[in-house]
C-alpha atoms as a printed R data frame, in Angstrom:
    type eleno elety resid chain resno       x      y       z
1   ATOM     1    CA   UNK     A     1 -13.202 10.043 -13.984
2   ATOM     2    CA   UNK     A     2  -9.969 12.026 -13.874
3   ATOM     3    CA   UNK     A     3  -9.002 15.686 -15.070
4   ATOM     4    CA   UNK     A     4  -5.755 15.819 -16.120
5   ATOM     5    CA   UNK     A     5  -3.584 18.276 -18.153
6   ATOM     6    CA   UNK     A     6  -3.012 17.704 -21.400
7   ATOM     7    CA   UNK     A     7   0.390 19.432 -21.174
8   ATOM     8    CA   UNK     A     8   0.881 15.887 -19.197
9   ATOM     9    CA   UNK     A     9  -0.742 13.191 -21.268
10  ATOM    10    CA   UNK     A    10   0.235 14.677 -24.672
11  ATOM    11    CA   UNK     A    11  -1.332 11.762 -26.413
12  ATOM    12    CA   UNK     A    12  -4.898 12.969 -25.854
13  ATOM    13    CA   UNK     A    13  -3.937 15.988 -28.590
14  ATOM    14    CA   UNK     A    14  -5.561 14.449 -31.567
15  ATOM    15    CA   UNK     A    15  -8.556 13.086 -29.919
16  ATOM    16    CA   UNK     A    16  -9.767 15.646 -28.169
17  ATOM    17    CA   UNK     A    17  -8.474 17.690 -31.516
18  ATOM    18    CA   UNK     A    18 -11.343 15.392 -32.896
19  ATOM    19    CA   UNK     A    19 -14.317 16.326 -30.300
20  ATOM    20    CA   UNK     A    20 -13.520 19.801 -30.758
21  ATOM    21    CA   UNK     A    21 -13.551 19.479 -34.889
22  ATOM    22    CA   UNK     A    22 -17.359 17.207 -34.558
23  ATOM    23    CA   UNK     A    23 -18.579 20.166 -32.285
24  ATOM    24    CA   UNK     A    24 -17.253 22.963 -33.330
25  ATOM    25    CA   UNK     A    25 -15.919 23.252 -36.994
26  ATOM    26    CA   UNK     A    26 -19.104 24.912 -38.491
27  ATOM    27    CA   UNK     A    27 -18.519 27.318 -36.553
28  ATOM    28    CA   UNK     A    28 -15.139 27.759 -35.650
29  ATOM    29    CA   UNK     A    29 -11.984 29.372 -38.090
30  ATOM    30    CA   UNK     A    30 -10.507 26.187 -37.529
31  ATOM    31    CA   UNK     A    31 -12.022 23.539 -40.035
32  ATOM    32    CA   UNK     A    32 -10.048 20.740 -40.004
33  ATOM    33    CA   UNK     A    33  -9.035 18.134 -37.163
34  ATOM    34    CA   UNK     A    34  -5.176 19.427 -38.256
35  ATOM    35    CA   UNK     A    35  -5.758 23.059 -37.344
36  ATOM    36    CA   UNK     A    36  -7.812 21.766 -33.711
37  ATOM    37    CA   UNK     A    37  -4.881 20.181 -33.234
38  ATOM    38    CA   UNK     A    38  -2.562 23.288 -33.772
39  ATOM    39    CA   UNK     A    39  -4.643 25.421 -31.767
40  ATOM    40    CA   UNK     A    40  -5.019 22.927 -28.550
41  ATOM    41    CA   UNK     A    41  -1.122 22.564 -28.799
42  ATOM    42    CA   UNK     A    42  -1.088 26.635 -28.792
43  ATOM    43    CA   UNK     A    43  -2.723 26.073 -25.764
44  ATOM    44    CA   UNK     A    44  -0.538 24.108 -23.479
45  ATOM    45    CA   UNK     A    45   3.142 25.205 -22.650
46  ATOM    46    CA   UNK     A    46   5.556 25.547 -19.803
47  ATOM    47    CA   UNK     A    47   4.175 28.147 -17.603
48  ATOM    48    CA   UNK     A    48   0.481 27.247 -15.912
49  ATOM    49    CA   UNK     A    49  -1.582 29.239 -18.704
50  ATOM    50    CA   UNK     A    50  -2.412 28.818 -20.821
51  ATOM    51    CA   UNK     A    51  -3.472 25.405 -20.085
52  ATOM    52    CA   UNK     A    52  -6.213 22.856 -21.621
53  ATOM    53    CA   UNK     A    53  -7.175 20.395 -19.155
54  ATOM    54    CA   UNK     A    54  -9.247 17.100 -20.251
55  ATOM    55    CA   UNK     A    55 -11.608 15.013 -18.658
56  ATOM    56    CA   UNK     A    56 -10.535 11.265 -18.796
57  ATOM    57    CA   UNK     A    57 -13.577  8.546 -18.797
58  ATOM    58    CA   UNK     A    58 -12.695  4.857 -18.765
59  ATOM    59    CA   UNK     A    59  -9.826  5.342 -21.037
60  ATOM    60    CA   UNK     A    60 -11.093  7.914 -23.378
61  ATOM    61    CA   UNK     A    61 -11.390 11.694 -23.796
62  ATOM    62    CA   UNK     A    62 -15.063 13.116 -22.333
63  ATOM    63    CA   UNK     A    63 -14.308 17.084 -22.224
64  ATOM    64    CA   UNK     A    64 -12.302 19.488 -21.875
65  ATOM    65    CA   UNK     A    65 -11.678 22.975 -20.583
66  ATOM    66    CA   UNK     A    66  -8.678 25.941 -21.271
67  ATOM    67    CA   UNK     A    67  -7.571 28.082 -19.411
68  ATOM    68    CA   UNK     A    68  -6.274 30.881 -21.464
69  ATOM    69    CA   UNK     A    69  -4.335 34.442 -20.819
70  ATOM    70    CA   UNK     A    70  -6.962 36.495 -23.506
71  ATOM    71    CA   UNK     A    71  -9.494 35.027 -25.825
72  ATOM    72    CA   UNK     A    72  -7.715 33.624 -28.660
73  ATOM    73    CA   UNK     A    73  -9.941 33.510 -31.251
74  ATOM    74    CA   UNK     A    74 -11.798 36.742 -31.491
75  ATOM    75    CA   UNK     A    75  -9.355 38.434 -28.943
76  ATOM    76    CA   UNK     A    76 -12.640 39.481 -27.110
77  ATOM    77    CA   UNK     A    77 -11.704 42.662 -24.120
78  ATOM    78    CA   UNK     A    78  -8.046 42.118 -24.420
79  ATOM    79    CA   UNK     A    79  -8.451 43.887 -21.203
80  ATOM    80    CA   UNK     A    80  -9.341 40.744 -19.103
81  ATOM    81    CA   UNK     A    81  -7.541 37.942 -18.057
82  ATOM    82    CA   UNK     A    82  -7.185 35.098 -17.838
83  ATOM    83    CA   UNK     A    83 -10.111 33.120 -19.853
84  ATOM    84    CA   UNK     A    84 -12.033 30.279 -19.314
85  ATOM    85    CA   UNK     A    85 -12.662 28.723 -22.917
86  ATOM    86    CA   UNK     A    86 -13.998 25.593 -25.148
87  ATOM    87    CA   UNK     A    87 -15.207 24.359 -22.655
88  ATOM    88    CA   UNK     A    88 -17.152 20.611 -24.143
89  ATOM    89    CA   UNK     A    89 -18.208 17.532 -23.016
90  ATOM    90    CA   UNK     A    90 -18.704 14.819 -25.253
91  ATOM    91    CA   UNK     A    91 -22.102 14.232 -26.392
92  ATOM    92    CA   UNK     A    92 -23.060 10.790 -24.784
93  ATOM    93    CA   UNK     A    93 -21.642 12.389 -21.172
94  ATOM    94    CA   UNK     A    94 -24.052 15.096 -21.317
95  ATOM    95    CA   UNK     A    95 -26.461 15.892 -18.476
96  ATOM    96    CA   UNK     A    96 -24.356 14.340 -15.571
97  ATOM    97    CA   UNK     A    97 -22.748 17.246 -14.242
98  ATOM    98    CA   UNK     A    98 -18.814 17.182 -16.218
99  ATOM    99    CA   UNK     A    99 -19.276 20.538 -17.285
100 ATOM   100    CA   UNK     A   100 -19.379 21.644 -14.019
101 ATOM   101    CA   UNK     A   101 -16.869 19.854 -13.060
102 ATOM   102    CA   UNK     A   102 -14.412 21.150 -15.372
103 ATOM   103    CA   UNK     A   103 -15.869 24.847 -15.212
104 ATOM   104    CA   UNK     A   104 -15.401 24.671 -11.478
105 ATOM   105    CA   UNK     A   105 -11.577 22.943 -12.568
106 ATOM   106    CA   UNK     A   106 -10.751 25.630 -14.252
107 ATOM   107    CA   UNK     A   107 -12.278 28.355 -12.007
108 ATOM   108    CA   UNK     A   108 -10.285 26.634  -8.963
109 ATOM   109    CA   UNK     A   109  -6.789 26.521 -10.845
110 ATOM   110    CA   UNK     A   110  -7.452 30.422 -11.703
111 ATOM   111    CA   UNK     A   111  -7.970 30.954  -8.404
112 ATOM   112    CA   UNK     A   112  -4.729 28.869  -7.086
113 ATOM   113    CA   UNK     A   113  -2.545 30.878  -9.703
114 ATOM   114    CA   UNK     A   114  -3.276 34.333  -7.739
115 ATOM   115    CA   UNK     A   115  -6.325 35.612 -10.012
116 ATOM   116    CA   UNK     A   116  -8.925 37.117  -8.535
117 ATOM   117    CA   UNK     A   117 -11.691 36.717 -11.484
118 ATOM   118    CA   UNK     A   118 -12.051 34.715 -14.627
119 ATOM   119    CA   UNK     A   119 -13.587 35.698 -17.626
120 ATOM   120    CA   UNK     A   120 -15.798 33.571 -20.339
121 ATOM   121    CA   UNK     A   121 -17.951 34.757 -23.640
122 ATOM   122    CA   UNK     A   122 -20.412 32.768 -24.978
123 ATOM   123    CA   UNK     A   123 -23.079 32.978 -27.660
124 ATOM   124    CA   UNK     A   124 -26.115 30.769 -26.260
125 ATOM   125    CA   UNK     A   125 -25.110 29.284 -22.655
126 ATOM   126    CA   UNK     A   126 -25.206 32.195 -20.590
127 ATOM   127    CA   UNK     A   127 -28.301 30.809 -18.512
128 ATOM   128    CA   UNK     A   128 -25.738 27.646 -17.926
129 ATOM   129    CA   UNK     A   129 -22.914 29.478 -16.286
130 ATOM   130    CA   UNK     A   130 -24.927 31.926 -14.526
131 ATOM   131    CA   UNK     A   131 -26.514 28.656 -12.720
132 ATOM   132    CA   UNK     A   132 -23.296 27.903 -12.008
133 ATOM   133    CA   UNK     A   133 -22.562 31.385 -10.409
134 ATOM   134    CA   UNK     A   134 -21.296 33.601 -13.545
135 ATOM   135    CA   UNK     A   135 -22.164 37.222 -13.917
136 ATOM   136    CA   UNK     A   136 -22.700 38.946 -16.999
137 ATOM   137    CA   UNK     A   137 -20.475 41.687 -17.631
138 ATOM   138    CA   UNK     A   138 -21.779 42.882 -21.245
139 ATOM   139    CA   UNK     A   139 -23.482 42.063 -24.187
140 ATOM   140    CA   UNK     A   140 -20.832 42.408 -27.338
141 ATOM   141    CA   UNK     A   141 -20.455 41.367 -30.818
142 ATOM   142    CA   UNK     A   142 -17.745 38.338 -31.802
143 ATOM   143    CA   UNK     A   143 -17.943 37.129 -35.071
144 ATOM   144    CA   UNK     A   144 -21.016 37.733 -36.389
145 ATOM   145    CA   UNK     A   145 -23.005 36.921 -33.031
146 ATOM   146    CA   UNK     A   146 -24.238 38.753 -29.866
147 ATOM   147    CA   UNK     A   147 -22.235 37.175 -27.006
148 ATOM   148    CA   UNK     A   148 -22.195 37.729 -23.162
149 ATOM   149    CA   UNK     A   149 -19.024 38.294 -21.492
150 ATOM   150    CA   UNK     A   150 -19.241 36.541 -18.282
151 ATOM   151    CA   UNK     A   151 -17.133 36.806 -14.800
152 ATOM   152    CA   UNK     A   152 -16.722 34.202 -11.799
153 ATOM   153    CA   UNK     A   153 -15.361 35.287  -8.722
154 ATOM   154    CA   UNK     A   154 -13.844 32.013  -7.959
C-alpha cells in the first residue's frame, strides 16, 4: 500500500476519475467519467493545495483523498480553509482501515503546510469521522441535503 500524489503519478487521472463516477455520479454535478476527470485535474497543481492524493494497492487505484483550499462543489463556509474532500475507498477495500489512513494523510499534510484546522461536510458519515476525532461545527444545507460541517485539529 502506498499514498502517493496524483500531481506525481498523473496516469492514475482516469481511473480514479472512474471510482469517483461508479460512487458518486447520482449524486454528484459531475455525471460523466469526462467531467471526474476535469474536476480531479482542477484539483492538483503546482502549489501543495489543492492536492488529491491516491491510495495505490498492488498496482491499482483503492482511494483517494483532496485536499482542497474551499469546498468546490457547493462552496460550503467559504470562510474555512483548507478542506478535506471525496474522500473514497474502493468498494472491495472497505472495512480495513484505508479511510483512515488517508483521512489521517490528509489531516497530517494540513498540518505540515502551517494549518491549524481542517474542515470536512458530509451528508451521512458524520458518526465515521467523529470516531476518528472530528467535531461538528454545524448542521447546514448543501444541495438539497442536511450536512455537518466537521473540524479536526490535526
Amino acid at each position: 500500500m502506498r499514498i502517493v500524489s496524483l500531481i506525481d503519478e498523473l496516469d492514475l487521472v482516469e481511473p480514479l476519475a472512474q471510482l469517483h463516477h461508479d460512487e458518486w455520479s447520482a449524486v454528484s454535478p459531475f455525471k460523466t467519467v469526462e467531467q471526474h476527470i476535469t474536476k480531479l485535474r482542477a484539483r492538483i497543481g503546482p502549489d501543495p493545495v489543492p492536492a488529491t492524493f491516491v491510495l495505490v494497492m498492488e498496482g491499482a487505484v483503492a482511494g483517494s483523498v483532496s485536499l482542497l483550499r474551499r469546498d468546490d462543489i457547493d462552496d460550503v463556509r467559504p470562510d474555512l480553509t483548507p478542506w478535506l474532500a471525496s474522500l473514497i475507498v474502493a468498494p472491495g477495500r472497505r472495512s480495513h482501515g484505508l479511510g483512515r489512513a488517508l483521512v489521517q494523510y490528509c489531516v497530517d499534510r494540513a498540518r505540515l503546510l502551517g494549518y491549524p484546522a481542517l474542515y470536512l461536510y458530509t451528508d451521512s458519515q458524520a458518526g465515521y469521522y467523529s470516531r476518528l476525532g472530528w467535531l461538528a461545527l454545524e448542521e447546514r444545507q448543501s444541495r438539497g441535503a442536511q450536512v455537518t460541517v466537521m473540524f479536526s485539529r490535526g
